[in-house]
C-alpha positions in Angstrom: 46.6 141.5 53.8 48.0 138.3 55.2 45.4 135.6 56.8 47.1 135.7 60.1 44.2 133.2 62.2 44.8 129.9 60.1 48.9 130.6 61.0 47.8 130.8 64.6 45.4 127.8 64.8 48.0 125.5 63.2 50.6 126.7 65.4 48.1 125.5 68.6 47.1 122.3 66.6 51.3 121.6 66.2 51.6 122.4 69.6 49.2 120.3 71.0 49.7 117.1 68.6 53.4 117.3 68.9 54.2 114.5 71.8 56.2 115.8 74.6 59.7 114.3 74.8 60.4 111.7 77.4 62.4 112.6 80.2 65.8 110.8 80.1 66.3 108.2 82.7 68.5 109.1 85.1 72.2 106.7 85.1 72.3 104.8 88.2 75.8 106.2 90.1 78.6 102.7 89.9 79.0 101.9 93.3 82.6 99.9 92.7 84.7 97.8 90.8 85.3 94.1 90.8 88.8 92.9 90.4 88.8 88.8 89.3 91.2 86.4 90.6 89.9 83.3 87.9 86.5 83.9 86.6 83.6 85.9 87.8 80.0 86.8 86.0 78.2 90.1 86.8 74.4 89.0 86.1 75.6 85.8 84.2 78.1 87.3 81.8 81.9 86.9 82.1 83.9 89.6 83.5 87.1 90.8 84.2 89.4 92.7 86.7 88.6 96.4 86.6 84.7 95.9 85.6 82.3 98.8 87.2 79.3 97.0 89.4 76.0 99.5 89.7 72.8 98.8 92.0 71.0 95.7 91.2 73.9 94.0 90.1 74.7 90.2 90.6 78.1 89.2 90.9 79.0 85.4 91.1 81.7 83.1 91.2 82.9 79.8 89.7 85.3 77.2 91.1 88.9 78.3 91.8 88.0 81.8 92.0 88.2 84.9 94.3 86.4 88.5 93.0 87.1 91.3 95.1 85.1 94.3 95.6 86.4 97.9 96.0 83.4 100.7 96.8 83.6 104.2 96.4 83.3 104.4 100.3 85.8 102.5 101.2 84.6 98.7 101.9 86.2 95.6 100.6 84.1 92.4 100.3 86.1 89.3 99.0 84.1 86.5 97.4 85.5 83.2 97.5 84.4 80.4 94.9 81.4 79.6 94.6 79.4 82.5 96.0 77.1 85.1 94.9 76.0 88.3 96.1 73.8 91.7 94.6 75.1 95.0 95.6 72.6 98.2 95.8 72.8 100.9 97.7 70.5 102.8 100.8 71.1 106.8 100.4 75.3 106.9 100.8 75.8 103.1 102.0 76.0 100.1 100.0 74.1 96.8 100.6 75.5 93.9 99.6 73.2 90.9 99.8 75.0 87.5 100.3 72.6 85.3 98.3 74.5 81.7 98.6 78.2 80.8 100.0 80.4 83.1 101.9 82.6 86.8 102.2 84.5 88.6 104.0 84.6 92.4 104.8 87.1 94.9 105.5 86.2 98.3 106.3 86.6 101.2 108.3 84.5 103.9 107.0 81.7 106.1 108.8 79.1 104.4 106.4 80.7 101.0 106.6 79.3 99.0 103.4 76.3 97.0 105.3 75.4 92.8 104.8 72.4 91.0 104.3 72.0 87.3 104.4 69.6 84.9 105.6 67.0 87.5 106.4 69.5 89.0 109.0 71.4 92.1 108.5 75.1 92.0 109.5 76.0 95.9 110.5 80.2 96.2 110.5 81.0 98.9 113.3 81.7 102.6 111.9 84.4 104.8 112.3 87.0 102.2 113.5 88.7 99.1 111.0 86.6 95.5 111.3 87.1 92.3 109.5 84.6 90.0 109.3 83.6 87.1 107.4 79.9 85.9 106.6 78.5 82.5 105.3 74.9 81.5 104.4 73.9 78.1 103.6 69.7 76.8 103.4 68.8 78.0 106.7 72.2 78.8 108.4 74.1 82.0 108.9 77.6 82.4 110.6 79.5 85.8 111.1 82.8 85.9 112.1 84.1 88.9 113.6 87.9 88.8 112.9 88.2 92.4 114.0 86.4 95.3 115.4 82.8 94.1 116.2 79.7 93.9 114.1 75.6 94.2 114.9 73.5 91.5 114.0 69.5 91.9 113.5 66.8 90.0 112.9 63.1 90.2 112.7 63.1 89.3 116.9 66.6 90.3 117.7 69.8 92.5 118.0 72.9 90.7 118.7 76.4 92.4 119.0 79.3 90.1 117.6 82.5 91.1 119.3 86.2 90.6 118.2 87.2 86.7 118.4 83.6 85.6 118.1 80.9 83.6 115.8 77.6 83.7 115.7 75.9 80.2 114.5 72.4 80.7 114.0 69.3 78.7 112.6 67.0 81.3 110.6 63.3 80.6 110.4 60.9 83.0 108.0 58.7 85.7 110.2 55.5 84.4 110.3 53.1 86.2 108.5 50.6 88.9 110.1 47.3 87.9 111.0 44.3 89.4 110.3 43.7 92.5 112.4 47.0 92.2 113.6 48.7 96.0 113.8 52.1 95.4 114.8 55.1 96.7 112.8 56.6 94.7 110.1 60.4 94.1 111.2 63.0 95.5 108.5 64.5 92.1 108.1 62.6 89.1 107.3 63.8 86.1 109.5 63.7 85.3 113.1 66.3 83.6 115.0 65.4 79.6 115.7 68.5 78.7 117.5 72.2 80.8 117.9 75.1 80.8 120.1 78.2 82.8 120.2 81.2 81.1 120.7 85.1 82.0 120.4 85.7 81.6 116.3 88.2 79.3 115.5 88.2 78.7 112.2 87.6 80.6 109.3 84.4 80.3 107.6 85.1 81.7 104.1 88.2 79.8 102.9 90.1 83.2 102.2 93.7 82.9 104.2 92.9 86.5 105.6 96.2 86.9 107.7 97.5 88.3 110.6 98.6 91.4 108.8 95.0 92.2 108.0 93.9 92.0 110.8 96.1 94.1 112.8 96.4 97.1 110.1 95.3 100.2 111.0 93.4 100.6 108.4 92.8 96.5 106.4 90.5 98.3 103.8 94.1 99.2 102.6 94.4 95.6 101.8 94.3 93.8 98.3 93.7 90.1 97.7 96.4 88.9 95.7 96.0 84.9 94.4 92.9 82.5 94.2 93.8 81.3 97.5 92.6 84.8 99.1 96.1 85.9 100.2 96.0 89.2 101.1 98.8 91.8 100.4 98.9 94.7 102.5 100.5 98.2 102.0 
């Protein structure tokens, strides 16, 4: 007669000793790719044309340099030297947050990629092309609508940026909330100190955009070609 209870207590003991396997972390989906025109880093390494950028990712410049970023929606943001942004993403739309120096966007997309800088969110127009161009420097923030028309907010304000105009703004933190004090906390951080729009007339990123671009049906089409930010379009 076979001792069938010791079998079945040492097949509970296995099963309660043996550790339970970790559930596999899920791969965070690439949002783009980043084609180099001179030298790039994505989170302080070197990279090169063709690299894939995912959420949290850093991309920088050096001197002499454009990068250009494709997304799976359809956005373009050109970085000229010396600039430095981190892409993520917000359910089906990608963020891209202009930490120091300058871009410019072209889009036309019904999730247009959307900008943060300064504490201000730049929102690019959906559903029809735009071309814009963002710089943040210390406490300044410019946007350039080249194209299209763009919404700007802040922690105190919504501003809409129409084609041919700049915004030129002084950003100042949101103050903190007092004690007792119930009021919602703003999405975006920074309140507008001073700002004007005026009628752009220069550009603010460096990048010789081009008439061509800017009257394309669609200027998402368009590729960056050389380090001086020509663009080439189809």
């Amino acid at each position: 007669m076979t001792n069938k209870a010791p079998v079945a207590s040492l097949c509970a003991l296995l099963l309660v000793c043996t550790p339970m396997a970790a559930p596999v972390a899920a791969t965070p989906a690439m949002l783009g790719q980043v084609m180099v025109h001179g030298q790039a880093k994505i989170n302080g390494i070197a990279t090169h044309s063709g690299a894939t950028v995912f959420p949290g990712d850093q991309v920088a410049t050096e001197p002499n340099t454009v990068a250009e970023l494709v997304f799976n929606g359809g956005s373009k943001v050109l970085l000229p030297e010396s600039s430095a942004v981190v892409v993520n993403n917000d359910a089906a739309q990608v963020v891209v947050n202009l930490k120091d120096g300058a871009l410019a966007m072209l889009t036309r997309s019904s999730t247009p990629a959307f900008v943060e800088a300064n504490g201000a969110g730049i929102r690019p127009a959906a559903n029809t092309p735009v071309v814009l161009e963002v710089a943040a420097r210390g406490t300044s923030l410019k946007v350039l609508v080249r194209r299209g028309s763009a919404t700007v907010e802040t922690a105190d304000k919504t501003l809409e940026v129409e084609e041919g105009k700049e915004l030129d703004a002084t950003m100042v933190p949101d103050p903190p909330q007092g004690p007792g004090e119930s009021r919602p906390r703003p999405p975006f951080r920074s309140r507008l100190r001073r700002w004007e729009l005026i009628a752009a007339v220069a550009g603010l990123t460096g990048l010789i955009l081009g008439i061509i671009a800017i009257t394309r049906s669609n200027p998402a089409e368009c590729t960056v070609i050389s380090p001086t930010g020509r663009l080439q379009c189809p």
